[in-house]
C-alpha positions as CSV (number, residue, x, y, z in Angstrom):
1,X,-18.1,6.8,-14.0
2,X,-15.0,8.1,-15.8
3,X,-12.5,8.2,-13.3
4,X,-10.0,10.6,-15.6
5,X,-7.1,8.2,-15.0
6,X,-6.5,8.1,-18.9
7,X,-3.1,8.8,-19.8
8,X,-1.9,9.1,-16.0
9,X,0.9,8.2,-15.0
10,X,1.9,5.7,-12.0
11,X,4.4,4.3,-10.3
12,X,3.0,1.3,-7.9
13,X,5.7,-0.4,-5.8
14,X,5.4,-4.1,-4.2
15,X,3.1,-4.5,-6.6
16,X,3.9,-8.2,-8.2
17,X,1.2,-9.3,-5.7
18,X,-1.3,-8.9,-3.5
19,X,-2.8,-5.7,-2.7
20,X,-0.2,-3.7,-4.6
21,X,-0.9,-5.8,-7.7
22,X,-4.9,-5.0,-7.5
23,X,-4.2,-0.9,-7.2
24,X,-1.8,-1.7,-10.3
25,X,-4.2,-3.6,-12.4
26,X,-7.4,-0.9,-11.2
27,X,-5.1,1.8,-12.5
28,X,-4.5,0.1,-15.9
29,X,-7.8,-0.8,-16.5
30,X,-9.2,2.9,-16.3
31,X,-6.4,3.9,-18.8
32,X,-3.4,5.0,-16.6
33,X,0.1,3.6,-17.6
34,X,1.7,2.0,-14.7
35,X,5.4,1.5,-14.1
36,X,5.6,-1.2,-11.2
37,X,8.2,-2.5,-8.8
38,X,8.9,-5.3,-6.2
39,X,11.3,-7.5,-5.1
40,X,10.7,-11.3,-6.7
41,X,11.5,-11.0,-10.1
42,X,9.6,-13.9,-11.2
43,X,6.5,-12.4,-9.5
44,X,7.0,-9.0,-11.1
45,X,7.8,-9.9,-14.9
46,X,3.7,-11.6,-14.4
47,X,2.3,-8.9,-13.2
48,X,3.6,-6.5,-15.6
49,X,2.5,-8.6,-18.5
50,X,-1.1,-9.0,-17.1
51,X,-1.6,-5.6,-15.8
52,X,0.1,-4.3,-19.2
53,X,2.9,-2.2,-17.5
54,X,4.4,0.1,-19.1
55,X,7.7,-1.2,-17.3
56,X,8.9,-2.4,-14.7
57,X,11.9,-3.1,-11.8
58,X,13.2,-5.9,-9.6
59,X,13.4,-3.4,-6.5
60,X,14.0,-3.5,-2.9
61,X,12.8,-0.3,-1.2
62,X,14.0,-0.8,2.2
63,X,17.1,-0.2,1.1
64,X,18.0,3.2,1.2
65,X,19.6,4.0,-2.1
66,X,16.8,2.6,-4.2
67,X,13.6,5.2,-4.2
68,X,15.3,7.9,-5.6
69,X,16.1,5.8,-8.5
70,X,13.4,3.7,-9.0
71,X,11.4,7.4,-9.2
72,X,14.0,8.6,-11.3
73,X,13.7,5.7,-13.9
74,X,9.7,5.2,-13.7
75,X,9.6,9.2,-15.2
76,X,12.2,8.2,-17.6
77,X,9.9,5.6,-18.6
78,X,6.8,7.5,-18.2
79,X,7.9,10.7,-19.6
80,X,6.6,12.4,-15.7
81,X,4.6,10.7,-13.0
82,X,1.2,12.0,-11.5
83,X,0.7,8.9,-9.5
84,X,2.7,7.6,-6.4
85,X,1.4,4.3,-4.8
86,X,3.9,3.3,-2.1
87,X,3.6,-0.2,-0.4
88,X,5.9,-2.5,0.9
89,X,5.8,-6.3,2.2
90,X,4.4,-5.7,6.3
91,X,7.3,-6.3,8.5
92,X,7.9,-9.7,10.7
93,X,5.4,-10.2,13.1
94,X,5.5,-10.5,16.9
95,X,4.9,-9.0,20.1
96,X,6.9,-6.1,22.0
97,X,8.5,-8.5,24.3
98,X,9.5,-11.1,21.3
99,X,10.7,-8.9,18.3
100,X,14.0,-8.2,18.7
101,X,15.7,-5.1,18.5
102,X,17.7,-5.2,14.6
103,X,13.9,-6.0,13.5
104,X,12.7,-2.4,14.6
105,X,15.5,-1.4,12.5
106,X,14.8,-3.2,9.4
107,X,10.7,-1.9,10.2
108,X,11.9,1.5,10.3
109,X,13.5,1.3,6.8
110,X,11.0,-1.0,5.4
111,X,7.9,0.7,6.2
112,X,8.6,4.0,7.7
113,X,11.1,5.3,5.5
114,X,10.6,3.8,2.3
115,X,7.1,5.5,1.9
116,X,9.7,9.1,3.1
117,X,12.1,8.7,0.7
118,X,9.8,7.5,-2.2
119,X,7.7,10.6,-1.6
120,X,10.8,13.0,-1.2
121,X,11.9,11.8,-4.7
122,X,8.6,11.8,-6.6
123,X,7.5,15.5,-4.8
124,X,9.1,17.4,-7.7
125,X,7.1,15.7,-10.4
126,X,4.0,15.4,-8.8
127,X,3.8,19.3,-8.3
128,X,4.2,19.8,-11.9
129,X,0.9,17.3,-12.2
130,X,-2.1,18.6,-12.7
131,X,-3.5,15.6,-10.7
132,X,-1.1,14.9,-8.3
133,X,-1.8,11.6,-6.0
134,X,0.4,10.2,-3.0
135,X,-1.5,6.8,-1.9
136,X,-0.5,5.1,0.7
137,X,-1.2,1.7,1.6
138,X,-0.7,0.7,5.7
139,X,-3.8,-1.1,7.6
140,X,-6.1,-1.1,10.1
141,X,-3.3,-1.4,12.9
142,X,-3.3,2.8,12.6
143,X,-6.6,2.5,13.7
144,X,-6.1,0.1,16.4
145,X,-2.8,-1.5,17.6
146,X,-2.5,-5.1,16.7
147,X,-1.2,-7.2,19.8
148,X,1.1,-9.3,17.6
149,X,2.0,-7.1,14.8
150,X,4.0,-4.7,17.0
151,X,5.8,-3.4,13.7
152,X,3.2,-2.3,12.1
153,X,0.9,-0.8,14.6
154,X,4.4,1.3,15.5
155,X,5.6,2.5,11.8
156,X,2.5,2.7,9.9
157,X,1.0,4.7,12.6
158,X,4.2,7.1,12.0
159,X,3.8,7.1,8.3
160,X,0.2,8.3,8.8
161,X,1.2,11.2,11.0
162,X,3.7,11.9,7.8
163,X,1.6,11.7,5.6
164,X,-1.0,13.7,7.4
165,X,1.7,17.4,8.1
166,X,2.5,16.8,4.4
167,X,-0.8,16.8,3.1
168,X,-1.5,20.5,4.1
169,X,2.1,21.5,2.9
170,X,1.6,19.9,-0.3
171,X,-2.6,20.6,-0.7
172,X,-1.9,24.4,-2.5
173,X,0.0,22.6,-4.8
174,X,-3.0,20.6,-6.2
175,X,-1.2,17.3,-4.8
176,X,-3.2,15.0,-2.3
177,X,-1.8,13.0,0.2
178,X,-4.3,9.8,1.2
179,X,-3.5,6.4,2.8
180,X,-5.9,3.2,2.9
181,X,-6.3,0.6,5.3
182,X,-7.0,-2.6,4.3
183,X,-8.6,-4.8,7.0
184,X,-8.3,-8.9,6.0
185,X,-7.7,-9.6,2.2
186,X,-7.0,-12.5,0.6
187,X,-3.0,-12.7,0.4
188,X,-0.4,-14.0,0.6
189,X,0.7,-12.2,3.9
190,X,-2.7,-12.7,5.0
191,X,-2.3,-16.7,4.8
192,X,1.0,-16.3,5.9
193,X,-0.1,-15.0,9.3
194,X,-2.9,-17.1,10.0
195,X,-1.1,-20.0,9.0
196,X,1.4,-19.1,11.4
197,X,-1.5,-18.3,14.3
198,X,-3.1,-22.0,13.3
199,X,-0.1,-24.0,13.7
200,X,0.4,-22.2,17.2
201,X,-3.3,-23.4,18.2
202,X,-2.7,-26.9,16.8
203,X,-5.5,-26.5,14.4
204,X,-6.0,-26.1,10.1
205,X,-5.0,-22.5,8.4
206,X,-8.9,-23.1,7.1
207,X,-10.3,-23.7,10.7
208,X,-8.5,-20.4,11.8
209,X,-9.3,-18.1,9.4
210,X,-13.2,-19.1,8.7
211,X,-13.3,-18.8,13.0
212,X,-11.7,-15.6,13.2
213,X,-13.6,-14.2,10.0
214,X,-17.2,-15.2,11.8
215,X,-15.9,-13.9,15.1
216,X,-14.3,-10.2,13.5
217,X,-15.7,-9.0,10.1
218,X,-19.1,-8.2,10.2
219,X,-19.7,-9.1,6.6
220,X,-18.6,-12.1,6.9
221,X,-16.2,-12.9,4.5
222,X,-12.5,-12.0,3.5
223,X,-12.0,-9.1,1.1
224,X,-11.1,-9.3,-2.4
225,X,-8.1,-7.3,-3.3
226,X,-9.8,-6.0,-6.7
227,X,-11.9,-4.4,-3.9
228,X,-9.2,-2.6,-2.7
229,X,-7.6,-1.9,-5.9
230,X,-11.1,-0.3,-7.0
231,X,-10.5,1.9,-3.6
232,X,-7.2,3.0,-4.7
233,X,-8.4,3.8,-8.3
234,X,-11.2,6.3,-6.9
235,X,-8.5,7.6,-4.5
236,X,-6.4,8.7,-7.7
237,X,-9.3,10.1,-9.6
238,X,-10.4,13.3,-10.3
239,X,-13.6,13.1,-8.7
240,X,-10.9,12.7,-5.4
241,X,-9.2,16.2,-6.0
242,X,-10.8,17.5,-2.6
243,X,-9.8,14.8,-0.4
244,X,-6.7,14.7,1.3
245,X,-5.1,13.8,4.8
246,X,-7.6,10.9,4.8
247,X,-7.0,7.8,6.4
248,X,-9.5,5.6,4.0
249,X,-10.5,2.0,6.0
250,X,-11.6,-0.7,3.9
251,X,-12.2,-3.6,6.2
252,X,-15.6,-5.1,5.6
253,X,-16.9,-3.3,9.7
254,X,-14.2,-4.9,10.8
255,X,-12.5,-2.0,12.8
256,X,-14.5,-0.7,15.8
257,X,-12.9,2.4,15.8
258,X,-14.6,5.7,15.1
259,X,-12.0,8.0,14.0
């Protein structure tokens, strides 16, 4: 299936790993030029060479200076920008009663307003896009709340309602406004948690994780983040142009919700 990604242009942020580094490589590999950003330099410079980046920046997102011109230089690069993938590294986790209060202000920043100010810079350019795509990634904690990921069940569940109100305001200007939730992937932030949660319980990272796979995901097994990147592709496409205001799960049956 041609996806019509050829020649489109994208600007994928935290994307020197993980699942920000699979929507990146998906998107090259069906023709679009990517410009990519994240914060560990090392990291980044990789990626851009494997995913054949048209450029790239050492960027922090959560601070609130930097969207504007990490838009403005990826359409310098680009020459325009039809693609917007915002992610960013989940916030610390913890319960309410543990996290303490500067960390709801670093969440806020990090994943709240970092997806705002990324979309309030690269608006302009999209509307002049034939094919203009806001993707979001946040996870399955919009669907249901996450005991000990208190951070992200609060902020990505306000980034959806964002993203939902601006996806009718944008949708007569041809731009659609998605997110996707990814259940478990293999990650680094995935290995970090249950790594945490193992040494807690006294037992192996492996133990943990193959329990709590058997016990949670129907299928059995952890995703692959080409998976998700293969989502994020199809969520870019042309053959998406009608879909918008979607909150796209990808979690292997893992979430028991139905909306």
């Amino acid at each position: 299936m041609d996806l019509g990604l050829e020649g489109r242009r994208a600007l994928v942020t935290a994307a020197s790993k993980g699942l920000g580094r699979a929507c990146a490589a998906a998107l090259s590999a069906e023709g679009a030029r990517v410009y990519i950003a994240a914060r560990g330099r090392e990291d980044l410079e990789r990626t851009a060479t494997d995913v054949n980046a048209a450029g790239f920046q050492s960027a922090d997102v959560s601070r609130p200076e930097t969207p504007a011109k990490l838009v403005e230089d990826a359409v310098q690069a680009l020459g325009g920008l039809d693609i917007l993938v915002c992610n960013a590294g989940g916030p610390p986790a913890g319960t309410f009663e543990s996290t303490p209060l500067e960390e709801w202000e670093k969440g806020f920043d990090l994943t709240l307003m970092s997806t705002v100010r990324l979309c309030k810079a690269a608006l302009p350019h999209l509307k002049q896009s034939e094919q203009g795509r806001i993707v979001v990634i946040t996870s399955t904690s919009v669907r249901e709340p996450i005991a000990t990921l208190i951070l992200s069940s609060a902020f990505r569940t306000a980034v959806v309602q964002t993203l939902k109100t601006m996806s009718g305001e944008l949708a007569p200007h041809g731009v659609t406004v998605n997110n996707i939730a990814p259940g478990r992937f293999l990650t680094d932030r995935v290995r970090q948690l249950d790594g945490a949660a193992a040494a807690k319980e006294g037992i192996s990272q492996e133990e943990y994780t193959e329990r709590n796979v058997k016990a949670t995901i129907p299928m059995g097994r952890i995703g692959d983040p080409a998976e998700f990147g293969a989502t994020c592709a199809f969520v870019c496409s042309k053959h998406a142009s009608f879909m918008t205001g979607q909150t796209i799960v990808v979690d292997g049956g893992q979430t028991k919700g139905v909306y």
